[in-house]
C-alpha angles and dihedrals in degrees: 000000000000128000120214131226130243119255111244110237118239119248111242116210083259096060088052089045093057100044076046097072091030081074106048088044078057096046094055097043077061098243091120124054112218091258088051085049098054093046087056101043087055095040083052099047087048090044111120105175133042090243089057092058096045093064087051084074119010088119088058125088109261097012103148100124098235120181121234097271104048087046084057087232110162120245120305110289102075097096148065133184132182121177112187093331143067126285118177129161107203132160126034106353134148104242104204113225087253119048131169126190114189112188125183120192085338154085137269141197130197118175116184099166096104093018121131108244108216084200155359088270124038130177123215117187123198135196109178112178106185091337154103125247116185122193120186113194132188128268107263102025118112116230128192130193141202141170140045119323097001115126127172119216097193133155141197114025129271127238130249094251081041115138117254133222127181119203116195113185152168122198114185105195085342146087137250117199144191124190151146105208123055108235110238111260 
């Protein structure tokens, strides 16, 4: 009698995503070393199966390949990537109360000016290897920021019912920043 074998399920863009910034979580706790980095990052964007992406990063804390439903993560939306290229999100958007941009060798924009705010409070973590991550955010919202390599360039003075957003960061050979004017080219 022969048993067969079960089929392996296809990775969605979402699973890679996710080991994606498993890694560079990894990579800035210092358990990978940038070369180690580099070799996953390709073994995880050529992945085709979940299985695939689980051995990535089996060797990593929390490296079970979950989809988005049995993590609890919220709808599509809460996440941005850009490898050696740009990513932005400008104009009309619904900004969850929880973001993350990961950018490596790259640039990111995030424009909140006309951005839709899910609450009072909303988190956007960072992670910028080698790389420029811009965030505009509107006149008369308060912005803190913590972390390494993260700077705010804001004028005027918010309100007390003033919306709040909390930028964590960490910027390797890069730059996090927070401001309400666009510099002149």
């Amino acid at each position: 009698m022969t048993v067969e074998q079960p089929k392996r399920l296809r990775a969605s863009d979402g699973d890679r995503d996710r080991v994606l910034v498993r890694l560079h979580t990894a990579y800035a706790e210092g358990r990978l070393s940038e070369t180690e980095l580099d070799q996953r990052i390709d073994l995880a964007l050529a992945a085709r199966t979940e299985d695939d992406l689980a051995e990535v990063s089996a060797d990593l804390p929390g490296a079970a390949v979950a989809s988005p439903s049995a993590t609890g993560r919220g709808p599509a939306g809460r996440f941005q990537m850009a490898y050696k290229s740009t990513v932005r999100r400008t104009g009309i958007w619904r900004l969850p109360e929880r973001f993350t941009t990961a950018v490596y060798k790259g640039h990111a924009l995030l424009d909140l000016r006309a951005a839709e705010l899910d609450g009072p409070v909303t988190t956007i973590r960072v992670l910028a290897y080698k790389s420029t991550v811009d965030v505009i955010v509107p006149p008369g919202v308060r912005v803190e920021t913590g972390g390494m390599g993260v700077s705010a360039d804001l004028h005027g003075a918010p309100g007390p019912d003033a919306p709040v957003v909390h930028i964590k960061g960490f910027a390797y050979k890069g730059e996090i920043e927070a401001k309400d004017r666009i510099r002149p080219a």
